[in-house]
N, CA, C and O atoms as a GROMACS GRO file, in nm:
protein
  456
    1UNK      N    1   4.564  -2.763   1.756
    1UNK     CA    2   4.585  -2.748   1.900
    1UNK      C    3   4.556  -2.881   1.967
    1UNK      O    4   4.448  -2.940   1.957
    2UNK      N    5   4.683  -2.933   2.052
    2UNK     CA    6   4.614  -3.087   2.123
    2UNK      C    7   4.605  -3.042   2.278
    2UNK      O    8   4.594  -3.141   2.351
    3UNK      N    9   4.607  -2.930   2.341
    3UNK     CA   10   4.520  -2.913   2.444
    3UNK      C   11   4.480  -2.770   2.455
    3UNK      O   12   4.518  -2.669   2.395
    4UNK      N   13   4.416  -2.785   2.524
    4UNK     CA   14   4.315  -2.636   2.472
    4UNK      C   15   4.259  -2.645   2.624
    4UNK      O   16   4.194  -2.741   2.667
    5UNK      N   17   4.292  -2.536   2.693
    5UNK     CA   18   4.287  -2.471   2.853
    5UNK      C   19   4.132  -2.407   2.870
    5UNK      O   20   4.097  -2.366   2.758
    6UNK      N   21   4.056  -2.390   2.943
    6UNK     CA   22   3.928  -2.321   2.961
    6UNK      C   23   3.886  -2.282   3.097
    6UNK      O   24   3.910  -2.349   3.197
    7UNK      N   25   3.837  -2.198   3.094
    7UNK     CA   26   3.775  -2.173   3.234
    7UNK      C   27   3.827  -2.083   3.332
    7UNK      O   28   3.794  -2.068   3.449
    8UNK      N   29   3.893  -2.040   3.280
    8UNK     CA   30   3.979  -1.862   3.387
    8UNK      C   31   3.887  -1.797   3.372
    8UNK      O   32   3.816  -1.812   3.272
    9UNK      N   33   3.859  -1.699   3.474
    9UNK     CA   34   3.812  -1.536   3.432
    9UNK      C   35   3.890  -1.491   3.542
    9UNK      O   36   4.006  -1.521   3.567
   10UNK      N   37   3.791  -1.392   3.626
   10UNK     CA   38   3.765  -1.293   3.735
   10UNK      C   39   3.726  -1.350   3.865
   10UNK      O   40   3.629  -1.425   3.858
   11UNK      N   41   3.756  -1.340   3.934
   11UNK     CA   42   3.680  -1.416   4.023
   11UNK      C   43   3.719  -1.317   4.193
   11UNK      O   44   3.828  -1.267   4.222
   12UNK      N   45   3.619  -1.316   4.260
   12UNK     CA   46   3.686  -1.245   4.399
   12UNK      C   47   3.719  -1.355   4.479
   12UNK      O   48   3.673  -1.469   4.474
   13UNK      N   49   3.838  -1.291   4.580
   13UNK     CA   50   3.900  -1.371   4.669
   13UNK      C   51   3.774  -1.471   4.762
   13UNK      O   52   3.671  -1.448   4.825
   14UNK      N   53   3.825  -1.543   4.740
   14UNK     CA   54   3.747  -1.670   4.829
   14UNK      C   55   3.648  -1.726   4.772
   14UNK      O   56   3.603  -1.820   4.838
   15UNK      N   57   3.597  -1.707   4.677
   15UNK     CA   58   3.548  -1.796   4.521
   15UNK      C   59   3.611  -1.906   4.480
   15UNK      O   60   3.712  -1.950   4.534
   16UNK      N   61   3.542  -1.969   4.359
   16UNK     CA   62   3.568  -2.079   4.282
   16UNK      C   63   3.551  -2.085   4.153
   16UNK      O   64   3.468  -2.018   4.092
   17UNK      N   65   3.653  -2.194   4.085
   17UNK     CA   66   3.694  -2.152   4.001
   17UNK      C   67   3.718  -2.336   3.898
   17UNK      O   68   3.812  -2.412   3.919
   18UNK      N   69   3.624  -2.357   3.813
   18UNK     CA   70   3.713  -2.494   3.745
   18UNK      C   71   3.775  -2.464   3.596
   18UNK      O   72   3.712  -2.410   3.505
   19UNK      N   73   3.901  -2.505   3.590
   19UNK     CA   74   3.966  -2.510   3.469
   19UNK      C   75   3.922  -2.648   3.409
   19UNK      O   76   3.862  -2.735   3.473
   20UNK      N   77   3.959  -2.656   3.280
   20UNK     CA   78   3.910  -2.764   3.193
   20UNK      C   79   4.077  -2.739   3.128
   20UNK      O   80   4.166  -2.654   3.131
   21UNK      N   81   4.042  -2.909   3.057
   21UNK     CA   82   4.196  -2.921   2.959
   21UNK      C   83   4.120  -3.012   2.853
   21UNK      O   84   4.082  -3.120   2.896
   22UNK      N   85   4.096  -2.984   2.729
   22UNK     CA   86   4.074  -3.090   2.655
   22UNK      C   87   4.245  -3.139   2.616
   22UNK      O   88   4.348  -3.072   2.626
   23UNK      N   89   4.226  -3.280   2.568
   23UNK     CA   90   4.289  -3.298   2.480
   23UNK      C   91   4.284  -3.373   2.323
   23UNK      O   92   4.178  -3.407   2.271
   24UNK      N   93   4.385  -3.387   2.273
   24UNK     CA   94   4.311  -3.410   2.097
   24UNK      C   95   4.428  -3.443   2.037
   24UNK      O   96   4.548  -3.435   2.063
   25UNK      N   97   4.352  -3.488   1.939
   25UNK     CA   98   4.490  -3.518   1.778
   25UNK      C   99   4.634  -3.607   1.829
   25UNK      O  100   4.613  -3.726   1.855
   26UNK      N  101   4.732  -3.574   1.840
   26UNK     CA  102   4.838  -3.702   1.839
   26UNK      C  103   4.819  -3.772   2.017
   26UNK      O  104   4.886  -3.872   2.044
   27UNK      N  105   4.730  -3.713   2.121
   27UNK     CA  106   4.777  -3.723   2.261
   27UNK      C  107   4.640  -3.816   2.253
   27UNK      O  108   4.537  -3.802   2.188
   28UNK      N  109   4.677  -3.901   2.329
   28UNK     CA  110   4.621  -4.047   2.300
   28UNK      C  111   4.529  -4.067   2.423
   28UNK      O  112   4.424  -4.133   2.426
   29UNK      N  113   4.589  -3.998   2.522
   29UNK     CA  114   4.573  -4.013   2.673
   29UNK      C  115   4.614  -3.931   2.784
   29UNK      O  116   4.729  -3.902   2.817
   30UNK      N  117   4.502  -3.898   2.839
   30UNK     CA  118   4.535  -3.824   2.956
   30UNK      C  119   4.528  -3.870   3.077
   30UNK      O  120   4.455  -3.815   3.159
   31UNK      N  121   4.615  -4.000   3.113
   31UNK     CA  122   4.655  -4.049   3.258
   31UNK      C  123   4.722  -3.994   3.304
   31UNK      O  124   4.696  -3.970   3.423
   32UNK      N  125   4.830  -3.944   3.256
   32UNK     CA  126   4.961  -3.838   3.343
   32UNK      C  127   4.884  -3.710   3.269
   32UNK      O  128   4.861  -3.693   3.149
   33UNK      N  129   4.846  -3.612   3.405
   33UNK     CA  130   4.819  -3.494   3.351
   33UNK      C  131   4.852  -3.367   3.486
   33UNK      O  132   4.801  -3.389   3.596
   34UNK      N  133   4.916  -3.271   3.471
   34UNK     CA  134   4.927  -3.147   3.524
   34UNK      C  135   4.927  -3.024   3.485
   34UNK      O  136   4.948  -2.999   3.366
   35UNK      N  137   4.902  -2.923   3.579
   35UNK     CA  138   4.918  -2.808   3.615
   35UNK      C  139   4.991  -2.726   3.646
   35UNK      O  140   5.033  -2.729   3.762
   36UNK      N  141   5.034  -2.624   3.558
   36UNK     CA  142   5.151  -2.500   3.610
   36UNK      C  143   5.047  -2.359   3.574
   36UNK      O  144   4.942  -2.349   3.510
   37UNK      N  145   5.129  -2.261   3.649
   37UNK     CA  146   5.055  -2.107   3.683
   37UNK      C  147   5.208  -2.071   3.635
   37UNK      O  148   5.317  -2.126   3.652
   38UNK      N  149   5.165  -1.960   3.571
   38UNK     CA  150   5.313  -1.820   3.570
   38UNK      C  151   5.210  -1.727   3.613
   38UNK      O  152   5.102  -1.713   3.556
   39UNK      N  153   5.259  -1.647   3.740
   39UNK     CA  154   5.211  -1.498   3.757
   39UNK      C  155   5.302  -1.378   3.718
   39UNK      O  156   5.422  -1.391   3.739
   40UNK      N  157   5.259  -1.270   3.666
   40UNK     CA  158   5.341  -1.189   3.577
   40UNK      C  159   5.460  -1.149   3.676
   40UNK      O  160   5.457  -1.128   3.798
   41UNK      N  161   5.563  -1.144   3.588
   41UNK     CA  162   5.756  -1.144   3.645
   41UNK      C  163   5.762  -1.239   3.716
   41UNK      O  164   5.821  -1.204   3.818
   42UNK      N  165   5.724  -1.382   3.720
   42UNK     CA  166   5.748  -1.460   3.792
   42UNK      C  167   5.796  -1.590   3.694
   42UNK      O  168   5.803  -1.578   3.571
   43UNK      N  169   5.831  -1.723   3.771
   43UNK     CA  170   5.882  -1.790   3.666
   43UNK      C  171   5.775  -1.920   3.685
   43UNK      O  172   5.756  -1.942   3.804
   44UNK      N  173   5.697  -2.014   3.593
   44UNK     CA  174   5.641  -2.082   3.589
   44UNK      C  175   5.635  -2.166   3.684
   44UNK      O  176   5.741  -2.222   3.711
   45UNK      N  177   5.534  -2.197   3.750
   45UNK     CA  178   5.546  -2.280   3.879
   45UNK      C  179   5.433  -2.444   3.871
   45UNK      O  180   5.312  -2.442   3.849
   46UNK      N  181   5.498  -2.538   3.889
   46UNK     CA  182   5.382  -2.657   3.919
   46UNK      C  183   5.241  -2.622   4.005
   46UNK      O  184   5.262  -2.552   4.104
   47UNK      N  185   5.177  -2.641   3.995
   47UNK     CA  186   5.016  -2.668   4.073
   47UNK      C  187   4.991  -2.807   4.128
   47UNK      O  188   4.972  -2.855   4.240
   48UNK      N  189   4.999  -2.855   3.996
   48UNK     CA  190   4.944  -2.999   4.095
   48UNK      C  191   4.947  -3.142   3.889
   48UNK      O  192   4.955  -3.138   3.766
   49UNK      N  193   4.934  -3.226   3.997
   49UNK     CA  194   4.961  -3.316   3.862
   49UNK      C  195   4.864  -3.463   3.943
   49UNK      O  196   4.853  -3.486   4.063
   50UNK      N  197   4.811  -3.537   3.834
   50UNK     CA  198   4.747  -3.650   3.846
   50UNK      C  199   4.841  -3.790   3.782
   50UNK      O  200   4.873  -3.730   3.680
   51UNK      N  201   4.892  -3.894   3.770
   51UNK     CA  202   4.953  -3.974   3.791
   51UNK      C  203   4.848  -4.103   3.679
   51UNK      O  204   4.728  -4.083   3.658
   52UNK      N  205   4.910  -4.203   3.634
   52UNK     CA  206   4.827  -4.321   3.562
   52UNK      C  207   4.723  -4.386   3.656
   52UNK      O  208   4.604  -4.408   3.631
   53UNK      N  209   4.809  -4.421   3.799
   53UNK     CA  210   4.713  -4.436   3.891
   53UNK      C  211   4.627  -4.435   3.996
   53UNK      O  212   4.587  -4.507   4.087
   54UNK      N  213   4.610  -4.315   3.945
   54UNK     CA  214   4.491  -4.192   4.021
   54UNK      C  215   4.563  -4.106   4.109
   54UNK      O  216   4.502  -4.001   4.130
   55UNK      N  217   4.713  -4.121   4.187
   55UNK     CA  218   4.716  -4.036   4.308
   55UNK      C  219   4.748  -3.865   4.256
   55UNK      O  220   4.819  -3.830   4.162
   56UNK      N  221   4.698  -3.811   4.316
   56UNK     CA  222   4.746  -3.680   4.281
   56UNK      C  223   4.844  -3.604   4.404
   56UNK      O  224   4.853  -3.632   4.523
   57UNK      N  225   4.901  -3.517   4.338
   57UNK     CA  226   5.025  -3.432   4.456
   57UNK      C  227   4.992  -3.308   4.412
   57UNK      O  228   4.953  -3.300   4.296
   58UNK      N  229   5.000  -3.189   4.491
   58UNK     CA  230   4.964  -3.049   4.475
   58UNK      C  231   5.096  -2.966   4.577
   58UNK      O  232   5.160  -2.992   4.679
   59UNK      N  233   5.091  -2.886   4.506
   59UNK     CA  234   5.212  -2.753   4.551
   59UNK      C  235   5.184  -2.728   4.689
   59UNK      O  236   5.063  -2.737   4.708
   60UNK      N  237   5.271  -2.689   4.834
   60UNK     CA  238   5.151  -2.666   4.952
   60UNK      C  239   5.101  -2.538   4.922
   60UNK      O  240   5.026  -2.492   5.010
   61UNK      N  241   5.121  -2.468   4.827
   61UNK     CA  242   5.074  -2.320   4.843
   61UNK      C  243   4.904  -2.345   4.792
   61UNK      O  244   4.816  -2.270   4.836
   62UNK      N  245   4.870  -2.462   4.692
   62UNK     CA  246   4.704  -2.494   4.689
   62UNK      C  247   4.685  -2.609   4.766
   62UNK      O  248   4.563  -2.619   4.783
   63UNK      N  249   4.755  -2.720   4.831
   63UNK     CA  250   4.728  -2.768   4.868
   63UNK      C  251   4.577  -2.786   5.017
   63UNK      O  252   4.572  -2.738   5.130
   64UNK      N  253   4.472  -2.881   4.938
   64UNK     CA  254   4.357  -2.845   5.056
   64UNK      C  255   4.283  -2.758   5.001
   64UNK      O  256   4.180  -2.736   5.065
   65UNK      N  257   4.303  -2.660   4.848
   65UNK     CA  258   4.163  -2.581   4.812
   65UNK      C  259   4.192  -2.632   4.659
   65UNK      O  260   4.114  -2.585   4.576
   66UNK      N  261   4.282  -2.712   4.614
   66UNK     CA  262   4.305  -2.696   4.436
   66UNK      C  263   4.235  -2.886   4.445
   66UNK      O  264   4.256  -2.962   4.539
   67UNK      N  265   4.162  -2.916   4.333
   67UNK     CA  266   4.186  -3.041   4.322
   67UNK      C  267   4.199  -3.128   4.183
   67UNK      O  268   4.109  -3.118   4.099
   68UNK      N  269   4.298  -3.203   4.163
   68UNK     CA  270   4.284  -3.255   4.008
   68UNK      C  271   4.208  -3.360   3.978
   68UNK      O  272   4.154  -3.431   4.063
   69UNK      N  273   4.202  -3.374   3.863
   69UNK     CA  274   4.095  -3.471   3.820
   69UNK      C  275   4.105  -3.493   3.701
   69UNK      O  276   4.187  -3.421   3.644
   70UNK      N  277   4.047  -3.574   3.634
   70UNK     CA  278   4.093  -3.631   3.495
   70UNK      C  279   3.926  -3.743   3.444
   70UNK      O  280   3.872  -3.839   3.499
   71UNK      N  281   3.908  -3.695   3.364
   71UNK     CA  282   3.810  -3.791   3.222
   71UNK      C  283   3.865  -3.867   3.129
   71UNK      O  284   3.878  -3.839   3.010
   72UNK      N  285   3.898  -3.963   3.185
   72UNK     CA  286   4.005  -4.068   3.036
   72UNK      C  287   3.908  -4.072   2.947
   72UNK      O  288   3.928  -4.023   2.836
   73UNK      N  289   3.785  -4.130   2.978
   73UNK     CA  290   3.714  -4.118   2.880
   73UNK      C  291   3.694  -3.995   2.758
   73UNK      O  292   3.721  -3.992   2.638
   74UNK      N  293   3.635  -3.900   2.851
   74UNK     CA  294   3.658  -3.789   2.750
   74UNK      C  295   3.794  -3.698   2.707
   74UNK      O  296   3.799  -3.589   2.650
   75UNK      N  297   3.898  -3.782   2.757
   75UNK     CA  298   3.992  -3.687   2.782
   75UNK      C  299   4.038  -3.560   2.794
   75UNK      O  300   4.104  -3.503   2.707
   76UNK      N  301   4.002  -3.507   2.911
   76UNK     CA  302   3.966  -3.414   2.981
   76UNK      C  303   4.026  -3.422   3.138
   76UNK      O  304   4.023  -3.513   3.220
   77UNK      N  305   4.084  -3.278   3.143
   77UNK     CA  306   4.150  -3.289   3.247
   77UNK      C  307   4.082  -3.172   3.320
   77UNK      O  308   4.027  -3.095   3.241
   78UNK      N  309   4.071  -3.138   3.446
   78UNK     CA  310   4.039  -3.096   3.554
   78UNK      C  311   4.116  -3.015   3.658
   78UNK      O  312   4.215  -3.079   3.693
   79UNK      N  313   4.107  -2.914   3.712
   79UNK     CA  314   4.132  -2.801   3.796
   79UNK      C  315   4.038  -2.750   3.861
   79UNK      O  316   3.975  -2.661   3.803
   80UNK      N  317   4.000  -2.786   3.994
   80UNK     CA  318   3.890  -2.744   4.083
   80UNK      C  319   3.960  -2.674   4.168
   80UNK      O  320   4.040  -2.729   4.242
   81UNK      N  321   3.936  -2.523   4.169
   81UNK     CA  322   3.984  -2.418   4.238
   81UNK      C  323   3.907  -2.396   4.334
   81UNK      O  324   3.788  -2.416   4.310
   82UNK      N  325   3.946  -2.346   4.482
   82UNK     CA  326   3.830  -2.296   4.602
   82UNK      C  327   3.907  -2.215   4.649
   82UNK      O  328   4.025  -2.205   4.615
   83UNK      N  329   3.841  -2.134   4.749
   83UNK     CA  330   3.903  -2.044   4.872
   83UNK      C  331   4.039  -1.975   4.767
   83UNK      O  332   4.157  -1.973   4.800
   84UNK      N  333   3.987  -1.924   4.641
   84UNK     CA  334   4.107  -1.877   4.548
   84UNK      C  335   4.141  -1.740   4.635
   84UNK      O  336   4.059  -1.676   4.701
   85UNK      N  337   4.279  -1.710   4.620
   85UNK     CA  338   4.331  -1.607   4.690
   85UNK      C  339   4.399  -1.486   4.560
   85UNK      O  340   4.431  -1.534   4.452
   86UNK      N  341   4.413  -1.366   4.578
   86UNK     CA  342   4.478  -1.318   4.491
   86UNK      C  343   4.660  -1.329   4.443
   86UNK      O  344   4.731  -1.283   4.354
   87UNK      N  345   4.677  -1.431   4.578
   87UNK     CA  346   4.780  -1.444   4.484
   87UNK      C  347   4.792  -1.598   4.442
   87UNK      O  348   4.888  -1.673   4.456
   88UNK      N  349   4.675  -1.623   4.388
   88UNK     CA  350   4.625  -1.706   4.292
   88UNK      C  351   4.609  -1.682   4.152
   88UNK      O  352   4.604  -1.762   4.058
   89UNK      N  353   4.603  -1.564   4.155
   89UNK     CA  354   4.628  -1.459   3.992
   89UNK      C  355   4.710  -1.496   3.898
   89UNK      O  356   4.826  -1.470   3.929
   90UNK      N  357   4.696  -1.565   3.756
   90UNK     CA  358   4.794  -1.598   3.745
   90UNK      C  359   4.772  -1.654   3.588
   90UNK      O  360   4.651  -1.633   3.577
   91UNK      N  361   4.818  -1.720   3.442
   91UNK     CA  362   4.802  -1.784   3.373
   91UNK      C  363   4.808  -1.894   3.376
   91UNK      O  364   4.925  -1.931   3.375
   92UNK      N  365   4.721  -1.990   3.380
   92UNK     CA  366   4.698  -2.159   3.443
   92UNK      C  367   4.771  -2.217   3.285
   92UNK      O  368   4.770  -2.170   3.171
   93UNK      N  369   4.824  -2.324   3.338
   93UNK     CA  370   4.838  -2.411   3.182
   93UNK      C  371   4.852  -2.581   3.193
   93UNK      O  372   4.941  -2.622   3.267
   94UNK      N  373   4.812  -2.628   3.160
   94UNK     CA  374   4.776  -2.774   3.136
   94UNK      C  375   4.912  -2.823   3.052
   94UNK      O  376   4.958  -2.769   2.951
   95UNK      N  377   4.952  -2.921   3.110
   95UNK     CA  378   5.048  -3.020   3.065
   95UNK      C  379   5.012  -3.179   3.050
   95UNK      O  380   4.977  -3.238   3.152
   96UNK      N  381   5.019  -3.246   2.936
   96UNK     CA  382   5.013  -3.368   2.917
   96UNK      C  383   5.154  -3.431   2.926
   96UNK      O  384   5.244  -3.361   2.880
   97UNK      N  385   5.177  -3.519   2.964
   97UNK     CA  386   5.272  -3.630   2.919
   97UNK      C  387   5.264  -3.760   2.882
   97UNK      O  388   5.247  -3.853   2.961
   98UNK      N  389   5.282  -3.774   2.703
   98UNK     CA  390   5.239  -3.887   2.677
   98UNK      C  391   5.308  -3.924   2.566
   98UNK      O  392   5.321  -3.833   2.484
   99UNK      N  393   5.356  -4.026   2.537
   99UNK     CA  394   5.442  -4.140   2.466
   99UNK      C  395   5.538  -4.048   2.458
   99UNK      O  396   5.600  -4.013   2.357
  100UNK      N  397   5.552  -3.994   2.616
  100UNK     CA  398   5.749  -4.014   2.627
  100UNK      C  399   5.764  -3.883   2.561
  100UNK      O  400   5.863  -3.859   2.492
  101UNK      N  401   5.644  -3.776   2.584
  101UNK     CA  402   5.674  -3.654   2.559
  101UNK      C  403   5.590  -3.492   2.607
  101UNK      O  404   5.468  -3.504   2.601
  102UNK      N  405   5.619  -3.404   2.636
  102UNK     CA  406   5.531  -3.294   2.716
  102UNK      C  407   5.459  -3.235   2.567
  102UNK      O  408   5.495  -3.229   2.449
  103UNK      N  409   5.347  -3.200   2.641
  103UNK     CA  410   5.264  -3.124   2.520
  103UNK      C  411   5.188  -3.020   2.642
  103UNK      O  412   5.119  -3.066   2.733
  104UNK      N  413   5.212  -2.898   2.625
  104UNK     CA  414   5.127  -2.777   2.660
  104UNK      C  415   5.026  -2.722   2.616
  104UNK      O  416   5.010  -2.729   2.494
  105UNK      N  417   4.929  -2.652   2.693
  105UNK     CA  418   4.822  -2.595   2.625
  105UNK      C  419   4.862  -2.439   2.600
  105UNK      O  420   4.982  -2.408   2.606
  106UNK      N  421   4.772  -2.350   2.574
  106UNK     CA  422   4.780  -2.276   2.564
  106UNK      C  423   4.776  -2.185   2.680
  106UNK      O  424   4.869  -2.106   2.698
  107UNK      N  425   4.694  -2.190   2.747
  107UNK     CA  426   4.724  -2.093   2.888
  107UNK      C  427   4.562  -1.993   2.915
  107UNK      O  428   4.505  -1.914   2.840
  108UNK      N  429   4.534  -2.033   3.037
  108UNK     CA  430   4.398  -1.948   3.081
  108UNK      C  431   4.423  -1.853   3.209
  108UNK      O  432   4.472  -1.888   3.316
  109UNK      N  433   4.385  -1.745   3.181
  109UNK     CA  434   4.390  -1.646   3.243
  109UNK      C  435   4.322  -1.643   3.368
  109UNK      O  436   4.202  -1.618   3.363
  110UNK      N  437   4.381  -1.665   3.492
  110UNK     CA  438   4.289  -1.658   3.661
  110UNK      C  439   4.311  -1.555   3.686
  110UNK      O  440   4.421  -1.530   3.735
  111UNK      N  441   4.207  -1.439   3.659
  111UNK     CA  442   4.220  -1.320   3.799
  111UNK      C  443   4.168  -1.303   3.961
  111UNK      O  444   4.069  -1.232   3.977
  112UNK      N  445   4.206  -1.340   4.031
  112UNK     CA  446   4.160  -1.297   4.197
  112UNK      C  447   4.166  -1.161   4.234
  112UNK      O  448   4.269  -1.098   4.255
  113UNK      N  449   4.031  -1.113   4.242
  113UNK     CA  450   4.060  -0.964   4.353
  113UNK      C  451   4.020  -0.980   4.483
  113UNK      O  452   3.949  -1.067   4.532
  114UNK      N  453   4.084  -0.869   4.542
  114UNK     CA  454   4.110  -0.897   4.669
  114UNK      C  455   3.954  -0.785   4.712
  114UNK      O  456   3.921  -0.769   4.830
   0.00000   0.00000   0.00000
């Protein structure tokens, strides 16, 4: 596995929430790194993505409560969730892009109740 998602559960509306992304084995680097959600019958949607040099862009639907972040060092990527809403509910998944290719994680489970 070269990224491996962490940090979903349960959470009630207007809580917080951080996802983790390791990464490993052929992915060298996590300067370009993002975020997609699928909520069930829905079709995979962007969150937010971090860039080589530093700027980040977010969806407006988290924009102002989601924030990304990134550990080159440890390579480790970041999802700081706030003011989560239920229709925040959803399977989070971590995307790398690196030497000119996408690598996915596996996918962490966010529940919001209302």
């Amino acid at each position: 596995v070269q990224l491996q998602a962490s940090g979903g559960g349960l959470v009630q509306a207007g809580g917080s929430l951080r996802l983790s992304c390791q990464a490993s084995g052929f992915i060298s680097s996590v300067n370009y790194m993002s975020w997609y959600r699928q909520a069930p019958g829905k079709e995979r949607e962007w969150v937010a993505r971090i860039i080589p040099s530093g700027e980040a862009n977010y969806a407006d639907s988290v924009k102002g409560r989601f924030t990304i972040s990134r550990d080159i060092r440890k390579k480790m990527a970041y999802l700081q969730m706030a003011d989560l809403k239920p229709e925040d509910t959803a399977v989070y998944y971590c995307k790398a892009y690196n030497r000119g290719a996408d690598y996915w994680g596996q996918g962490t489970q966010v529940t919001v109740s209302s």
